[in-house]
C-alpha positions as MATLAB code, in Angstrom:
seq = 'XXXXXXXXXXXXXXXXXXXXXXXXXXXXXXXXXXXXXXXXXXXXXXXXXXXXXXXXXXXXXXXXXXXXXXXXXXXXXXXXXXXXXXXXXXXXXXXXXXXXXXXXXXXXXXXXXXXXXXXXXXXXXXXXXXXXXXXXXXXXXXXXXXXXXXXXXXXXXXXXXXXXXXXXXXXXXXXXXXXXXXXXXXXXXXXXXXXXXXXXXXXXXXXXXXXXXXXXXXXXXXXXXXXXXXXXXXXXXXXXXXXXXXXXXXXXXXXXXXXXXXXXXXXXXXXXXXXXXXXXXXXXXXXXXXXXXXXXXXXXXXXXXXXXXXXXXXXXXXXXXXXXXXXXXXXXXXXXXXXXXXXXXXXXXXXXXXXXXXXXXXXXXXXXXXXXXXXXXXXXXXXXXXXXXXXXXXXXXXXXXXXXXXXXXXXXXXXXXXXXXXXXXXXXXXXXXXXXXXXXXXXXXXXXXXXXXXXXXXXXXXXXXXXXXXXXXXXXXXXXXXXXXXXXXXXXXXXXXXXXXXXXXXXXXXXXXXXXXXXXXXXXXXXXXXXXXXXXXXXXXXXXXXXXXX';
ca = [
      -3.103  -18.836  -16.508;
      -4.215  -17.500  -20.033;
      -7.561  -18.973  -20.675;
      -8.355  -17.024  -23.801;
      -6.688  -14.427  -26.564;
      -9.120  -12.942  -29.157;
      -7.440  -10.737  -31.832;
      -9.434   -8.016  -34.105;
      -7.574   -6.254  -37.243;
      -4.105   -6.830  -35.875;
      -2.051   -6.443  -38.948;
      -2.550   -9.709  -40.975;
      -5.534  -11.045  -38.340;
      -8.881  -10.004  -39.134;
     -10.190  -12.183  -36.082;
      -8.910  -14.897  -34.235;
     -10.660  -16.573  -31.153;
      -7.656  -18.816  -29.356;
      -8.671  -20.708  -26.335;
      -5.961  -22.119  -23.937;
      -5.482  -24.542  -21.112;
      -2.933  -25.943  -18.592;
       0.436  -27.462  -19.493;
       2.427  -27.255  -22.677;
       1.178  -25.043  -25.705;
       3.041  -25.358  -29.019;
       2.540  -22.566  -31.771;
       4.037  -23.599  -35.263;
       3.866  -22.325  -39.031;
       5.969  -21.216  -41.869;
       8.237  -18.097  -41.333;
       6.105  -15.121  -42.617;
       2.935  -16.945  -41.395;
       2.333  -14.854  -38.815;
       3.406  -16.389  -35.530;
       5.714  -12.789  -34.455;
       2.261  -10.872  -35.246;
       0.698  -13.083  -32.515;
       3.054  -12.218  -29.969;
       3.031   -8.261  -31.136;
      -1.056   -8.793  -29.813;
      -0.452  -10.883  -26.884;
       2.300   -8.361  -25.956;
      -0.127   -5.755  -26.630;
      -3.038   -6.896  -24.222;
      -0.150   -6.879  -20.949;
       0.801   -3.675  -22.012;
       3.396   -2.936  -24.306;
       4.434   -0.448  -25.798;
       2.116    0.566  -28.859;
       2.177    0.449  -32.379;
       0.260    2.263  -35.127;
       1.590   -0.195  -37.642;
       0.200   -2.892  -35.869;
      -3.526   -1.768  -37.017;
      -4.741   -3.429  -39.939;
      -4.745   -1.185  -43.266;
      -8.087    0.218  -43.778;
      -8.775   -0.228  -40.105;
     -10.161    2.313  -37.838;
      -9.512    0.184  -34.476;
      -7.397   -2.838  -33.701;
      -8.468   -4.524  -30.123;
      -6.838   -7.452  -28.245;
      -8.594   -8.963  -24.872;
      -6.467  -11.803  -23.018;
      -8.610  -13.391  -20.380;
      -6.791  -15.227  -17.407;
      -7.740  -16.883  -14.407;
      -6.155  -17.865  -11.108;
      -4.835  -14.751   -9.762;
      -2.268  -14.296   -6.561;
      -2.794  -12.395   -3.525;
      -0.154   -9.673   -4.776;
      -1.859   -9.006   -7.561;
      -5.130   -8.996   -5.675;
      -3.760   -6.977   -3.803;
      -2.854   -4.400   -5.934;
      -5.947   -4.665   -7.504;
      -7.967   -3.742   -4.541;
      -5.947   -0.703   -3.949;
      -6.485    0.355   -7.875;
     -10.782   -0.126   -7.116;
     -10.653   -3.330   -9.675;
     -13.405   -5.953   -9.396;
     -12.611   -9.225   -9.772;
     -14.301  -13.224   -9.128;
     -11.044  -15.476   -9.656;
     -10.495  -13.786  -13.494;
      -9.111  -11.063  -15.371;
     -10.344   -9.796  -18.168;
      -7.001   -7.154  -19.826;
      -8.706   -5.453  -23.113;
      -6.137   -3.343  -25.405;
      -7.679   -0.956  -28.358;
      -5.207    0.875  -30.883;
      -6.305    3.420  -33.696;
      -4.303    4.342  -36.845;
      -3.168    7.601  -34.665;
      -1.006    5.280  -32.433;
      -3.741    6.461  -29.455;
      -4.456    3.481  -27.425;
      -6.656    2.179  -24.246;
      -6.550    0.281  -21.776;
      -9.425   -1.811  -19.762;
      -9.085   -4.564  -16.974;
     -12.477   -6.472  -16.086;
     -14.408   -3.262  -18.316;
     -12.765   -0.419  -16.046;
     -10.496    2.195  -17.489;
      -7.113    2.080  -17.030;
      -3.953    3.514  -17.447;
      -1.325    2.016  -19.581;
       1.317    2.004  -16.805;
      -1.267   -0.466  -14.442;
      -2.128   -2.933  -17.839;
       1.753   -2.918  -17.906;
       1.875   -3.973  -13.853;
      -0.999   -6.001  -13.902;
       0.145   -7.914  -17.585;
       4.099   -8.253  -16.071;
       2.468  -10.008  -13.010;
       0.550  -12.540  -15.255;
       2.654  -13.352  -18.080;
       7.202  -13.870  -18.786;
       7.446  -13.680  -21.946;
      11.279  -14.833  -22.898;
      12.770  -14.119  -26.335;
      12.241  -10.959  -28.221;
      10.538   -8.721  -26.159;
      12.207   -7.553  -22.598;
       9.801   -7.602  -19.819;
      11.039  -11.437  -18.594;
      11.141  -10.824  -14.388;
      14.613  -12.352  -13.982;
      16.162   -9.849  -16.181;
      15.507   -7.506  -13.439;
      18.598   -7.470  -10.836;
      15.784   -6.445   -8.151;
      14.006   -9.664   -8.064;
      17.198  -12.346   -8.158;
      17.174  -12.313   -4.318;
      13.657  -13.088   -4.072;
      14.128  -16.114   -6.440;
      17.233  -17.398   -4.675;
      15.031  -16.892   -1.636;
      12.266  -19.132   -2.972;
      14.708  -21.522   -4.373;
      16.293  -21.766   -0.897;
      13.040  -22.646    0.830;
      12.425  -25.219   -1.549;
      15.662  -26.855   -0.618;
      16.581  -26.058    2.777;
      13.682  -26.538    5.639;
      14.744  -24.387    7.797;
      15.694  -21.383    4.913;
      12.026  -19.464    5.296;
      12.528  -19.506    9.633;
      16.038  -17.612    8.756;
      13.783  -15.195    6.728;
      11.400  -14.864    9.305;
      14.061  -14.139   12.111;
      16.055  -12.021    9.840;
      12.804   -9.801    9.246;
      11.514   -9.820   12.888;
      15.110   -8.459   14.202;
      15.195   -5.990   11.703;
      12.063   -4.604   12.999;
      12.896   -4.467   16.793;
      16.040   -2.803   15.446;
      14.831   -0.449   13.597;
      12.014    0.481   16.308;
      15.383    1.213   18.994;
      16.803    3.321   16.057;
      13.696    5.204   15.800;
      13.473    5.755   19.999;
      16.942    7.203   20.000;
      16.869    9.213   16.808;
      13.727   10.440   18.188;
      15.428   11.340   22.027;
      18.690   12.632   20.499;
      16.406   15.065   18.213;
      14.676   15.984   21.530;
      18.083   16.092   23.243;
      19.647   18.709   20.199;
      16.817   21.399   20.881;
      16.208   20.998   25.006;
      18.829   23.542   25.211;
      16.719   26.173   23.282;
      13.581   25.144   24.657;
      14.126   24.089   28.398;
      13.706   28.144   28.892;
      10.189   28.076   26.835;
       8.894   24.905   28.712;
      10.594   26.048   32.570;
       8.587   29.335   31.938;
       5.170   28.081   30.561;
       5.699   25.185   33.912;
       6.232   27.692   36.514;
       3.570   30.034   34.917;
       0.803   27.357   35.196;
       2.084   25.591   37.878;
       1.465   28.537   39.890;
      -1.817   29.368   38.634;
      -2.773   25.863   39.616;
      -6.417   25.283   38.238;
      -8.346   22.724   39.185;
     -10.971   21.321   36.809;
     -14.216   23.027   37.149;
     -12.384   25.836   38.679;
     -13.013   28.153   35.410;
     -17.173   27.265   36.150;
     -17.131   27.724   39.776;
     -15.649   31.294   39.403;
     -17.983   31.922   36.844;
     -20.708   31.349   38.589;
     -19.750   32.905   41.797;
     -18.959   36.279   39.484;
     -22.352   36.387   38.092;
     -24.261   35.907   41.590;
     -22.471   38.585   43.199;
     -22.696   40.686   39.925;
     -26.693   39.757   40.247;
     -26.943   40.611   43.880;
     -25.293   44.052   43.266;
     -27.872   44.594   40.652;
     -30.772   43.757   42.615;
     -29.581   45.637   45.511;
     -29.564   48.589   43.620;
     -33.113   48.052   42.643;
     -34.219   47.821   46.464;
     -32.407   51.038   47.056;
     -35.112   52.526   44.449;
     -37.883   50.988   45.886;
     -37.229   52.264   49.487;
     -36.639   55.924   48.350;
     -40.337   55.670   46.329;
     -41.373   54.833   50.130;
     -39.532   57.685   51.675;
     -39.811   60.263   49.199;
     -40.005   62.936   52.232;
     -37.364   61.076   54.507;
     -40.242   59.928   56.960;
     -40.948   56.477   56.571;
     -44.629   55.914   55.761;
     -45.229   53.057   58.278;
     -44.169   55.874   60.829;
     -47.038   57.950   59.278;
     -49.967   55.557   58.954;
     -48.760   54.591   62.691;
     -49.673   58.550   63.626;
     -52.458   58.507   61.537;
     -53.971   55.656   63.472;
     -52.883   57.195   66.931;
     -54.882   60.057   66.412;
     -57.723   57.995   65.607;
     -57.501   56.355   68.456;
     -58.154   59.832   70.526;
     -61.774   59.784   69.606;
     -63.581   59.666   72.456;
     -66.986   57.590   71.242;
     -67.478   54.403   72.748;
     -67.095   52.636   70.723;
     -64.996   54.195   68.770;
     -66.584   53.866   64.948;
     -63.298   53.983   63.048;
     -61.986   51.374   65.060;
     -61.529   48.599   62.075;
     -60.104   51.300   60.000;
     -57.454   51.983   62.817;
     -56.682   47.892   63.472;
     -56.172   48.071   59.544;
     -53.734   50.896   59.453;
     -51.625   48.779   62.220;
     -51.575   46.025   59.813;
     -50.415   48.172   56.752;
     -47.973   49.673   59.127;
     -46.482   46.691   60.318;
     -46.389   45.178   56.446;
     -44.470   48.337   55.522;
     -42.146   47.706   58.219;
     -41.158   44.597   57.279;
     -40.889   44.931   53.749;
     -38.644   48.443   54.617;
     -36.375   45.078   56.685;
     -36.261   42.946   53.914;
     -35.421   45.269   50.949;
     -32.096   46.404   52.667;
     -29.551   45.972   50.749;
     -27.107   43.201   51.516;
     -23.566   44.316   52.350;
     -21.494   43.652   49.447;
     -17.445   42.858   49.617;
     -16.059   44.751   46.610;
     -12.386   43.144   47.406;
     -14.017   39.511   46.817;
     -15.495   40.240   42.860;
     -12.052   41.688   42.583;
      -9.643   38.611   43.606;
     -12.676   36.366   41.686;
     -12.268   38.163   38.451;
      -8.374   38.378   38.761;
      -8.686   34.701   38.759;
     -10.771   33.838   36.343;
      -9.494   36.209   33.664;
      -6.241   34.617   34.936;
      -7.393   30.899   33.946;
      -8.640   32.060   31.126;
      -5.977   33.834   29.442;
      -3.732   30.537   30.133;
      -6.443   28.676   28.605;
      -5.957   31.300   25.301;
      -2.320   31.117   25.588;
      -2.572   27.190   25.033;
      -5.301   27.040   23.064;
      -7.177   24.257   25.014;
     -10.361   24.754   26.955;
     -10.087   25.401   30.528;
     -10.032   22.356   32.437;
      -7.374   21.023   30.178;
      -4.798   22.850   31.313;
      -3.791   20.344   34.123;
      -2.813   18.100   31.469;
      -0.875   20.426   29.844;
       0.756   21.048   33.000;
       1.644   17.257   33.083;
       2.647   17.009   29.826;
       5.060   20.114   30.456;
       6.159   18.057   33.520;
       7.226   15.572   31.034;
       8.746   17.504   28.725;
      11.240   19.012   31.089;
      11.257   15.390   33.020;
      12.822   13.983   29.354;
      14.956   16.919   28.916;
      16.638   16.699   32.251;
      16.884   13.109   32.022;
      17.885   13.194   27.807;
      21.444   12.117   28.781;
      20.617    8.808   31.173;
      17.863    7.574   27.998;
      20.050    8.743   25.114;
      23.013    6.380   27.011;
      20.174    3.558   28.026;
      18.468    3.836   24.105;
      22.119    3.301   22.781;
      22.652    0.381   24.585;
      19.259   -0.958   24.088;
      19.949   -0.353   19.908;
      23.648   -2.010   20.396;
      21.636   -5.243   22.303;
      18.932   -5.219   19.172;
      21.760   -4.525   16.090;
      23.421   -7.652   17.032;
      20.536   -9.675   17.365;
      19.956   -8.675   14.102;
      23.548   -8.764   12.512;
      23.459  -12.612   14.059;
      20.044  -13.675   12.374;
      21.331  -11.691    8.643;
      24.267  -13.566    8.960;
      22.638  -17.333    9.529;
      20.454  -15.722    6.360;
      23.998  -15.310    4.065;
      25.374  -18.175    5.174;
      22.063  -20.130    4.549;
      22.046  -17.604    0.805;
      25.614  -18.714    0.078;
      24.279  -22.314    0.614;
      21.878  -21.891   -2.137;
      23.847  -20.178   -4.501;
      25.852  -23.159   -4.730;
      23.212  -25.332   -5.035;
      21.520  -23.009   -7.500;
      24.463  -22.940   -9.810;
      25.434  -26.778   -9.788;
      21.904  -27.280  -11.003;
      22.199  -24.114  -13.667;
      24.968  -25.840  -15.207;
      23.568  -29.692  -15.051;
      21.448  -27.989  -17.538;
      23.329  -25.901  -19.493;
      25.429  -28.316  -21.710;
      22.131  -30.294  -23.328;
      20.602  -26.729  -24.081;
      24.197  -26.404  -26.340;
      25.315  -23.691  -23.357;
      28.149  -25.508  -22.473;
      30.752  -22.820  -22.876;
      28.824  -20.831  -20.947;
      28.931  -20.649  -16.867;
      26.884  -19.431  -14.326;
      27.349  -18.093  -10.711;
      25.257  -15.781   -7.695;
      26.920  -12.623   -7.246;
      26.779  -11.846   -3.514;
      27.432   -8.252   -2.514;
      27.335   -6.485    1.291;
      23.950   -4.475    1.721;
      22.836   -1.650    3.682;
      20.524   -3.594    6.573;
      16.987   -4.435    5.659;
      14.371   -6.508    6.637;
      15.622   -9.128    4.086;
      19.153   -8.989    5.540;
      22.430   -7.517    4.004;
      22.861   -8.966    0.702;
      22.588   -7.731   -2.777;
      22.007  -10.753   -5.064;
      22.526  -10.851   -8.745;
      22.759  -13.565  -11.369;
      25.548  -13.690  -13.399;
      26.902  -15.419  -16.761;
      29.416  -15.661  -19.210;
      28.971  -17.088  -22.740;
      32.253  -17.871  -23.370;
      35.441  -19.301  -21.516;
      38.137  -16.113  -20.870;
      35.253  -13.489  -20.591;
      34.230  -11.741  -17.550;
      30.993  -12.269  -15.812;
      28.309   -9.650  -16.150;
      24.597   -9.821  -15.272;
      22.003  -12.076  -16.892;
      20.343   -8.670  -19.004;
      23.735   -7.703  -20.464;
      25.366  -11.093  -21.024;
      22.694  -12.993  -23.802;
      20.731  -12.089  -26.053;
      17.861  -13.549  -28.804;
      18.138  -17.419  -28.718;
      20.740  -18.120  -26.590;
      19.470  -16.086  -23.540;
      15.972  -17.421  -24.230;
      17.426  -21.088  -23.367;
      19.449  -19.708  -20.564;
      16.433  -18.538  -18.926;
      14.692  -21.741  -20.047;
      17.391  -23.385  -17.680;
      17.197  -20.695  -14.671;
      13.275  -21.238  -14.739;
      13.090  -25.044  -14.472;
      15.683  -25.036  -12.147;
      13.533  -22.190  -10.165;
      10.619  -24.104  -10.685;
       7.474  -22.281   -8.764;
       9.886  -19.681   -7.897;
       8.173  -16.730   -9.989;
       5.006  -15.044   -9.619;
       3.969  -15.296  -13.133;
       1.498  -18.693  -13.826;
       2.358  -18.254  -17.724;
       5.580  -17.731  -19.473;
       5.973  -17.658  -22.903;
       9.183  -18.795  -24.891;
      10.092  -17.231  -28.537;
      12.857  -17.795  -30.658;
      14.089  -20.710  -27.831;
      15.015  -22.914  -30.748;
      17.013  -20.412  -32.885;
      20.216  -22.429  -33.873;
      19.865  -25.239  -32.568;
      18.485  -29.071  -33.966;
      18.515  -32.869  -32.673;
      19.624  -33.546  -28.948;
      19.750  -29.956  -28.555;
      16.230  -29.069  -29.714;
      14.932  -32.146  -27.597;
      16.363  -31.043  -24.479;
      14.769  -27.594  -25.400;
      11.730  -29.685  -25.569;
      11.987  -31.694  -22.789;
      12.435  -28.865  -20.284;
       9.676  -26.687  -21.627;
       7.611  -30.128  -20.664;
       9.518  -29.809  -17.174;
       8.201  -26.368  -16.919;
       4.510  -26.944  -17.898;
       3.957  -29.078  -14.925;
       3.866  -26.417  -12.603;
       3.064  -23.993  -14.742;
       1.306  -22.685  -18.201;
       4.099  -22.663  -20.994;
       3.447  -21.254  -24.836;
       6.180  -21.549  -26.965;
       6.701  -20.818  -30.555;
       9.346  -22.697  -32.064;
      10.571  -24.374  -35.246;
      11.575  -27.379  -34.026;
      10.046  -30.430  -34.832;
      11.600  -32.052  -31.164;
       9.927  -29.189  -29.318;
       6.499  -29.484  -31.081;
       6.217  -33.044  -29.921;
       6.201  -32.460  -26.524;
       2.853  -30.395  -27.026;
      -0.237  -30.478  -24.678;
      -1.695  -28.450  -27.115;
      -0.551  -27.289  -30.767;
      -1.703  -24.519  -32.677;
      -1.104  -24.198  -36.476;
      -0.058  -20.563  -37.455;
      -1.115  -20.237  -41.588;
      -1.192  -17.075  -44.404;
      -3.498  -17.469  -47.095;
      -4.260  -14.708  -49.569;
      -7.893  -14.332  -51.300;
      -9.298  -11.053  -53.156;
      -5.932   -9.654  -53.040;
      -5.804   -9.466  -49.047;
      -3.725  -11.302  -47.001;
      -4.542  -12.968  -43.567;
      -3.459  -15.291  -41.001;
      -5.151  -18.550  -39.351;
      -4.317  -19.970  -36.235;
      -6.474  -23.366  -36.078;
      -5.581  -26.177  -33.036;
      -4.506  -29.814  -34.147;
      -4.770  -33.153  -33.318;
      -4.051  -36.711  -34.406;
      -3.088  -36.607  -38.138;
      -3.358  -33.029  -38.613;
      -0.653  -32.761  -35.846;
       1.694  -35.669  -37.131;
       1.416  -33.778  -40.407;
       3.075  -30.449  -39.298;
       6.047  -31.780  -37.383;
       6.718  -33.662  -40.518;
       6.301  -30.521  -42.558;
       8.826  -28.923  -40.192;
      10.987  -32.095  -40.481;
      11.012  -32.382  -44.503;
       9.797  -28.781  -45.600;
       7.032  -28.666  -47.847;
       7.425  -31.937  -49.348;
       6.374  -34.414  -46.584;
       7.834  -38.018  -47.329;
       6.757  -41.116  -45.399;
      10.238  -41.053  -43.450;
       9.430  -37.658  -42.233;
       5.946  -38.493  -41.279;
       7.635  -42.085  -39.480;
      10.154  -39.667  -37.426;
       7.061  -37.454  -36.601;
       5.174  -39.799  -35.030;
       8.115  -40.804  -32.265;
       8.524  -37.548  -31.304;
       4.681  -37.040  -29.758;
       5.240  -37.405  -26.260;
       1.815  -35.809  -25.015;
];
């Protein structure tokens, strides 16, 4: 809903503070007062199109802010995905400079243009001159038949609901068998690739941890060679002569021994050369070199490099290539078996089409059902809005499936008996289309996702019953939601909630337009202004007070 509008050097506005509330709103003046220059802002702050002319002469910046509250989950929604802050209002600021340049801020971020336009088009229908009313667009006539169907028919949103679900299961089975007929297309070229990279690994079989295990094994044998070699050394450095020198210290302490002393005085000297001998001894046992199998480091590293250049090959760490194994497996499992799931997938997507085919179809027939309802009511309302030559009707064409069934859905008038049809945009225009869509909205009351819609040039043409019934159903639509309307008619006026004045006054040689709100006399004195002109008479001012209804 449009809370408030405040207006700086818009062409005849200096400034202008408007505040706004629920229900009917009624904007009235004297042509040339103004009232078109009001929209030109409002139209300005959602995102129109801008205007250098619209800036006030001598001017360096116009600016328009609308303020609204209330806002849907779509457009919350969309507002989250576009980063925009927001606590249950919206804040749409518009600035334009002599230089046409404009910019655009909602709740004091930048924005572009194009997401004012979105976020002003979700928040405000504005029906008469400009062109950004939602029904005009073909794309959302199916949606409002929709929502007009639910409103009538209890079990209409369950035929939505089924329609929707059966579209999705059958466009998942169209997905599986595009997907295995794809596979099925290239198995020929690849069954060759995938049969030789199967049998390849399958043969090499590696076990996880293998790649580690070999590893390790390498490097101990590689370490034992290594340390054998340094034994070697040190038993040459104790054979340099190729008599081992236990063997020597053992003669040396046998000839010793031949001393013939009792007791013999180098007799700890011998018992210590025994001990060195025997230490030597068994030091020359231990530092022989192990025996070493040269044909086992060969059949380890032919295995390892083995694993590893698989593991290169598929570019996945060792131990993973079991899994890739499988998943080859699997491959060539789908391949070979392309022909039974292709035939099973087909059947499965015949099952799920007409599941779905039988749920669209309750939806058309259900559709149909309110298309006929829709236009009865349409034309209930058309001869008191002086539409009576005109006719209405919901064009139903065959769609391509979709999760909101098979049926393209347009509204459709003609103006006059003998001519054709033709959509709702190309079939109306100024005045006449205004009260059309006047019509479509009551009768689609709640149906649109815009809380404020906003009615110019609805009374063009037309006076007495006519211009009462105008009123009347504006009234109709203010109940459920915010209506501004600025009209000429003295009928319409009285059905107010709330009615602005629109005045021109000139002083110093410059020109500028009021907007003030009025009650009680004020109020009775306008609509008989608008009834007499600018000579108000005590019959017009009678008439004026039975026609406030609010």
């Amino acid at each position: 809903m449009l809370v408030r509008l405040s207006i700086s050097n818009i062409v005849l506005i200096e400034r202008l503070d408007l505040e706004f509330g629920p229900g009917l709103t009624v904007l009235t003046g004297e042509t040339g007062a103004g009232k078109s220059i009001l929209m030109d802002a409002l139209a300005l702050a959602l995102g129109a199109r801008s205007d250098a002319g619209l800036v006030r002469t001598g001017c360096d910046r116009a600016t328009v802010v609308a303020e609204f509250d209330d806002t849907d989950d779509v457009l919350k929604s969309f507002l989250d995905e576009n980063e925009i802050e927001y606590d249950n209002s919206l804040i749409l600021r518009r600035t334009l400079s002599p230089d046409g340049k404009s910019r655009a801020w909602i709740n004091d971020i930048p924005v572009s243009i194009k997401t004012l336009k979105h976020v002003g088009d979700a928040l405000v229908e504005i029906h008469g001159q400009f062109a950004n009313h939602t029904l005009l667009d073909p794309s959302t006539h199916r949606a409002s038949l929709d929502t007009y169907g639910i409103m009538h028919n209890a079990e209409y949103e369950q035929f939505l609901r089924a329609t929707n679900t059966a579209y999705n299961t059958y466009n998942d089975a169209k997905k599986h068998l595009d997907e295995l007929q794809k596979i099925s297309e290239k198995s020929e070229s690849e069954r060759d690739f995938l049969t030789h990279n199967f049998n390849e690994l399958s043969a090499l079989n590696v076990r996880i941890g293998e790649e580690s295990e070999l590893a390790e094994k390498r490097a101990a044998i590689m370490n034992a060679e290594k340390n054998s070699a340094i034994l070697s050394d040190a038993i040459s450095a104790l054979n340099p002569n190729g008599t081992s020198l236990d063997s020597q210290i053992y003669s040396v302490a046998h000839i010793l021994q031949r001393i013939k002393t009792e007791p013999n005085p180098y007799s700890e000297q011998i018992d210590a050369l025994y001990d060195i001998a025997q230490q030597l001894s068994d030091i020359s046992e231990q530092i022989t070199p192990p025996d070493t199998d040269t044909d086992d480091i060969d059949s380890i590293e032919e295995r390892l490099f083995a694993i590893r250049a698989a593991a290169r090959k598929h570019r996945v760490p060792a131990d993973e290539l079991p899994r890739i194994l499988n998943e080859l497996s699997e491959q060539l499992n789908t391949i070979e078996n392309s022909d039974a799931e292709i035939k099973r997938a087909e059947q499965e997507l015949s099952i799920k089409e007409s599941e779905y085919r039988d749920a669209a179809q309750k939806l058309t027939h259900a559709r149909c059902a309110a298309a006929e309802s829709l236009r009865e009511r349409i034309l209930a309302e058309l001869p008191d809005l002086k539409l009576g030559a005109s006719d209405f009707m919901v064009s139903r064409t065959e769609s391509a499936p979709s999760g909101h069934g098979c049926d393209d859905i347009i509204f459709m008038i003609k103006t006059n008996p003998g001519m054709p049809f033709a959509p709702i945009n190309r079939a109306a225009s100024g005045g006449e289309l205004a009260r059309f869509m006047l019509a479509l909205r009551v009768v689609l009351a709640n149906g649109g996702n815009a809380h404020t819609f906003v009615f110019d040039e609805i009374d063009t043409g037309i006076s007495g019953a006519t211009a009462s019934a105008v009123g009347n159903r504006l009234n109709r639509l203010a109940q459920s939601s915010q209506t501004l309307v600025i009209t000429h008619s003295a009928q319409v006026a009285g059905y107010a909630d709330k009615h602005f004045k629109i005045s021109k006054h000139t002083a110093n040689d410059t020109t500028a337009t009021d907007v003030t709100e009025i009650r009680g006399d004020e109020r009775i004195n306008e609509i008989a202004r608008i009834i007499s002109g600018a000579k108000i008479t005590p019959e017009s001012l009678a008439t004026a007070r039975t026609l406030i209804k609010n």
